[in-house]
C-alpha positions in Angstrom: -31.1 220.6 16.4 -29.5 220.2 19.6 -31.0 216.6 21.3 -32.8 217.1 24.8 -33.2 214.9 27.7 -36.7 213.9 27.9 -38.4 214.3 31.6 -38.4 210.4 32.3 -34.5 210.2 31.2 -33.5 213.9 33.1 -35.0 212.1 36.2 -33.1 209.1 35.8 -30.2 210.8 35.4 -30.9 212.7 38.7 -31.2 209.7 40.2 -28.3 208.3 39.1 -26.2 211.9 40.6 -27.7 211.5 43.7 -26.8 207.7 44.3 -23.7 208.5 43.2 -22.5 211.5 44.7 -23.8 210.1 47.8 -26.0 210.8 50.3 -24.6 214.6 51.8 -26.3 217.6 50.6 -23.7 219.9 48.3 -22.6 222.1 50.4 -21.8 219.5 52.6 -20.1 217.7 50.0 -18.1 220.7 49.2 -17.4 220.9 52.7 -15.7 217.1 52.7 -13.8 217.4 49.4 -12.2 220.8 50.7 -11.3 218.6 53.8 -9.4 216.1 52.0 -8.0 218.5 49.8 -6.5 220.8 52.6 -5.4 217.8 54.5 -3.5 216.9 51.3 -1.7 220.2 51.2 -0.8 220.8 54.9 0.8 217.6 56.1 4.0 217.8 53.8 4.5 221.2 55.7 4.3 219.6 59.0 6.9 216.9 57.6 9.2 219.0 56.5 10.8 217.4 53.4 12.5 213.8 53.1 10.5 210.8 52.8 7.4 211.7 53.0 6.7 214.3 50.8 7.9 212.1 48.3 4.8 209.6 49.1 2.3 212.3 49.3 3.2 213.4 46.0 3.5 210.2 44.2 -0.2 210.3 46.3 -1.0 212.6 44.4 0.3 211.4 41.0 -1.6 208.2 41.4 -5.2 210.4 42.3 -4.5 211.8 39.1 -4.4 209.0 37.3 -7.3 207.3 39.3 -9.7 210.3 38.8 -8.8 210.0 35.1 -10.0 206.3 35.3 -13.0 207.5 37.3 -14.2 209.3 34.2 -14.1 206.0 32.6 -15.7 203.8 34.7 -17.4 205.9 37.4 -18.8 208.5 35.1 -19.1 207.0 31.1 -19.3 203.2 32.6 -16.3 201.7 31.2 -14.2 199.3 32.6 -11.3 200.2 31.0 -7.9 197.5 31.9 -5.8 199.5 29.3 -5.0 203.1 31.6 -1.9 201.8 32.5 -0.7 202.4 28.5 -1.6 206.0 28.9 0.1 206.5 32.5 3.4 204.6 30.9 3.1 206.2 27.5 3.0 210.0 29.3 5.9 208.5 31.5 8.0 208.1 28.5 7.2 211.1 26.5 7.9 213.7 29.4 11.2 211.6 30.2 12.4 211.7 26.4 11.4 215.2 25.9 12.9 216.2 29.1 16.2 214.5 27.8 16.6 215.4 24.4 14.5 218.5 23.8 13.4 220.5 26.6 13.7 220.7 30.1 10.8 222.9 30.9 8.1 221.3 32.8 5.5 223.0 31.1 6.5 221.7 27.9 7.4 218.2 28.9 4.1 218.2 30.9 2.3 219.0 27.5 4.0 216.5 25.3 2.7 213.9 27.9 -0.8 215.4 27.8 -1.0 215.1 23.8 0.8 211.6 23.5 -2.3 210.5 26.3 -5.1 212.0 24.4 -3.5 210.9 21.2 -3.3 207.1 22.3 -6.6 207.5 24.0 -8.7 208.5 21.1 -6.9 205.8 19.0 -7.8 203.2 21.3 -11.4 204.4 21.8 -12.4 203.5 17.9 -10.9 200.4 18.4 -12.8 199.2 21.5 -16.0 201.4 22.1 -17.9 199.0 19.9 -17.2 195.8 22.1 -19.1 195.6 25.4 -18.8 193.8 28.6 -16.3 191.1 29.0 -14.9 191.5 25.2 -14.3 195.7 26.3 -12.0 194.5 29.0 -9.7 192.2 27.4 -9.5 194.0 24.6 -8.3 197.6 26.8 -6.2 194.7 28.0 -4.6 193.3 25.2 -3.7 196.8 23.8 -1.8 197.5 27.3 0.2 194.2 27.1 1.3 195.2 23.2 2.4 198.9 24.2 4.2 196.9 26.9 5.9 194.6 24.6 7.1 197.4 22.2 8.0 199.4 25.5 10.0 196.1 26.6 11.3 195.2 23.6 12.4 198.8 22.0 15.5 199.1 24.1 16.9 201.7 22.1 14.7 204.1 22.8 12.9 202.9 26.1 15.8 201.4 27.6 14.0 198.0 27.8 13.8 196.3 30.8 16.8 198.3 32.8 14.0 201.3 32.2 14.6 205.0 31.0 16.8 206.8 33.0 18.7 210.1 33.4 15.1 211.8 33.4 15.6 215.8 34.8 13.3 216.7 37.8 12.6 219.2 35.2 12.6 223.2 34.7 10.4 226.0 35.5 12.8 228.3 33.2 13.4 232.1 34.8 11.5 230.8 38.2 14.5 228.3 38.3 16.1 231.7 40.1 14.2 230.9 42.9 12.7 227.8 43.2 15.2 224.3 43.0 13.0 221.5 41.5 15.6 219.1 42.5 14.4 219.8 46.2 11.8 217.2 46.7 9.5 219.6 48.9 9.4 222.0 45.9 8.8 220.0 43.6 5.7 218.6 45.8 4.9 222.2 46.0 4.8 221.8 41.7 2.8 218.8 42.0 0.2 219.5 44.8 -0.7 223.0 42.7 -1.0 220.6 39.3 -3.0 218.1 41.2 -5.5 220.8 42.4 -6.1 222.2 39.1 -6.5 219.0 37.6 -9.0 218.0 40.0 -10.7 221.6 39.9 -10.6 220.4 35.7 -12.2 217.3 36.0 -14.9 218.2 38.9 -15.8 221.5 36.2 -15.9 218.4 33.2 -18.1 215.8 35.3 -20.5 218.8 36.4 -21.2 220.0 33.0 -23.5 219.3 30.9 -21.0 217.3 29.0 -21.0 214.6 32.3 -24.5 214.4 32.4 -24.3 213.0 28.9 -21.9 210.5 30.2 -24.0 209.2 33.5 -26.5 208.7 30.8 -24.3 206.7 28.6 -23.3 204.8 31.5 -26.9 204.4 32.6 -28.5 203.6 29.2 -26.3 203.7 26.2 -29.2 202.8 23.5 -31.6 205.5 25.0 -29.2 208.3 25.4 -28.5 207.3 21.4 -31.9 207.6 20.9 -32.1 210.7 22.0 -30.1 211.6 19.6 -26.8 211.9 21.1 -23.5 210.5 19.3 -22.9 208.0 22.0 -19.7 206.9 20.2 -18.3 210.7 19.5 -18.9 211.2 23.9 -16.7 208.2 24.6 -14.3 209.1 22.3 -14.1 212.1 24.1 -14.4 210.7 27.8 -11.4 208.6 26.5 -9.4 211.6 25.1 -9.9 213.3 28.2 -9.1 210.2 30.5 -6.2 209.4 28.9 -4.4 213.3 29.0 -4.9 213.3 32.6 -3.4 209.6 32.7 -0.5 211.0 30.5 -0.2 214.2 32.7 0.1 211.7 36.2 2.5 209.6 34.1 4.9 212.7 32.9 4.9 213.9 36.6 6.0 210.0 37.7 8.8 210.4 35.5 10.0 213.8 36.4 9.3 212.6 40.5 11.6 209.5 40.2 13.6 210.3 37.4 12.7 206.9 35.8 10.8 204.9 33.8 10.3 201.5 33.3 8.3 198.9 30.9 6.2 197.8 34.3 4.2 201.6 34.2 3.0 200.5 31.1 1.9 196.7 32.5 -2.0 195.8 33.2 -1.0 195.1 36.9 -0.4 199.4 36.9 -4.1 199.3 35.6 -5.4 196.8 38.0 -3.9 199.0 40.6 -5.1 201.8 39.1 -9.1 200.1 39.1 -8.3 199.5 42.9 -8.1 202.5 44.1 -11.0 203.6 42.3 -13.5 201.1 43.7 -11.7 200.8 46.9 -11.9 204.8 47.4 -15.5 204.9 45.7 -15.9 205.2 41.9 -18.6 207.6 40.4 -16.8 210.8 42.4 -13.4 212.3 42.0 -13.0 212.5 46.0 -13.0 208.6 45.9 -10.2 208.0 44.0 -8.0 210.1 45.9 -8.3 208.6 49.2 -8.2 204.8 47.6 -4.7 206.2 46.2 -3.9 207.4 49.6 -5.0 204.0 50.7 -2.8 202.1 47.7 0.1 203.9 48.1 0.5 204.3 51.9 -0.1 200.8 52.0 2.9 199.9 49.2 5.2 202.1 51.1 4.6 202.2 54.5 3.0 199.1 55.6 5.8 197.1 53.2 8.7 198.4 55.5 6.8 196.3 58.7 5.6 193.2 57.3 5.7 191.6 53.3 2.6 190.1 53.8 1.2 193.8 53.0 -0.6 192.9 49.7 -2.8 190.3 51.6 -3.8 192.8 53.7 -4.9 194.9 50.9 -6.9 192.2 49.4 -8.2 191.5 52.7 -9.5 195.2 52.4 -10.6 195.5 48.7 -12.9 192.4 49.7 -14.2 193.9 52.9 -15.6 196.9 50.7 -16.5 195.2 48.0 -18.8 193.3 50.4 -19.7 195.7 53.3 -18.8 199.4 51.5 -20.1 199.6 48.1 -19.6 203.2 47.0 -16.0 202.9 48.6 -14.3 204.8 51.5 -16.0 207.8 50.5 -19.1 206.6 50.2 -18.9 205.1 53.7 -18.1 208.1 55.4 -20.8 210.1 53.3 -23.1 208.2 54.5 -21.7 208.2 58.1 -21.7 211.4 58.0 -25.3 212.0 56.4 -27.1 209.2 59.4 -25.4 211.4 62.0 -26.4 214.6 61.0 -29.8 213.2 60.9 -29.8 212.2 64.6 
């Protein structure tokens, strides 16, 4: 028989929505996130090509792969340092399918998916068990040895020159009329991917499914309990998590055409855990505007000054201490105190 929540774990649970989905009623909510999302779409269209399209849709990569970590830590509670191995890994697959198989982005998309999930449900058995400190650095340690085969396999991965020769990819007959090689198009590609993806993962973290993972991340020994297989959920959440990673990664590949060891490194996950907490972990908005933040940082404030990672520590640390549910959760709750007044 299927296990229910009991009322004193159902109301803990709604607790734990409301503090973090923030303060704004739903529709409200709704109103922000098809904000951000619109904003998103309609500014390459005002740029017109070149540059910056480029950034918006490695924006828009990187919030894939964030919101794919948010169902980690935000959602099941884990603070998983290995994302970066299912980013790289989906890199790599779409970038050696696309060169020696197929060209199709569909298929090179879905290789990427798999070989994330794959990797993802492999490391979950290995590290679900551990907990705190000992979860991390062993997530860790399994990023650093995909690295080193990465690194060392230079046959296959290039090594540390990197994978290259990677096609923007094909959309088969549609190739008639749309050029992926045209960087607007293939933002075009990308922004439609990275609103179904999102659209996915809101559907995932709203069902009952998520509810089952808040309580995991809330109280893993009573949701067990309860009789739920708290170990067959996080093998999931990590399955999940890590096809979404792989998906981000195989649209890196195809954006720059390359790949190198360094998307498989921890530093991509510690980035990766930065723009979740900086942007507001525990909702999928969150990590989209901390990779906004990230990235427009790394590309546009580098050009002025090379002191630009100071200033991003300098602005981690300011919402670590003054903003704890993030960007998002500061203008939430900006926005909830003055529609109270």
């Amino acid at each position: 028989m299927k296990p229910t929540l009991s009322p004193s774990s159902t109301s803990a649970l709604a607790a734990s929505r409301t503090r973090d989905a923030v303060t704004l009623a739903p529709d409200r909510r709704r109103t922000w996130e098809i904000a951000v999302l619109v904003c998103l779409l309609a500014v390459p269209l005002i740029a017109r090509g070149g540059f910056s399209v480029t950034v918006l849709a490695e924006i828009m990569i990187f919030a894939i792969a964030a919101m794919s970590l948010d169902l980690l830590l935000g959602y099941t509670g884990l603070a998983s340092f290995g994302h970066a191995a299912f980013f790289g890994l989906g890199a790599y697959t779409a970038g050696l399918v696309g060169v020696h198989y197929s060209e199709l982005l569909p298929v090179t998309l879905a290789a990427a998916m798999a070989v994330g999930a794959l990797a993802a449900c492999g490391a979950a058995f290995l590290v679900i068990r551990a907990v705190g400190i000992y979860f991390v650095f062993l997530t860790l340690a399994l990023t650093q040895m995909v690295y080193a085969i990465a690194f060392k396999w230079r046959s296959l991965t290039g090594g540390d020159d990197g994978f290259t020769g990677i096609p923007r990819s094909s959309l088969g007959p549609l190739d008639a009329y749309f050029d992926t090689s045209d960087n607007t198009v293939f933002y075009v590609i990308t922004a439609i991917i990275f609103v179904l993806a999102y659209l996915a993962m809101k559907r995932i973290t709203t069902s009952p499914f998520g509810s089952v993972l808040i309580g995991i991340r809330e109280n893993r020994t009573r949701m067990a309990a309860l009789g739920y297989n708290t170990r067959a959920y996080m093998v999931a959440a990590f399955s999940i998590a890590g096809a979404f990673g792989g998906l981000a990664g195989g649209l890196f590949a195809h954006l720059f055409q390359l790949v190198a060891p360094d998307q498989l490194h921890w530093q991509t996950s510690a980035i990766l855990m930065v723009m979740v907490v900086l942007g507001g972990s525990g909702s999928l908005v969150g990590p989209i505007i901390g990779a906004a933040i990230i990235v427009l940082l790394q590309n546009v404030l580098s050009s002025y000054t090379e002191r630009w990672p100071s200033i991003m520590a300098i602005l981690f640390i300011l919402v670590v201490m003054y903003a704890r549910g993030g960007a998002w959760g500061f203008l939430t709750r900006l926005a909830g105190r003055k529609g109270r007044q």
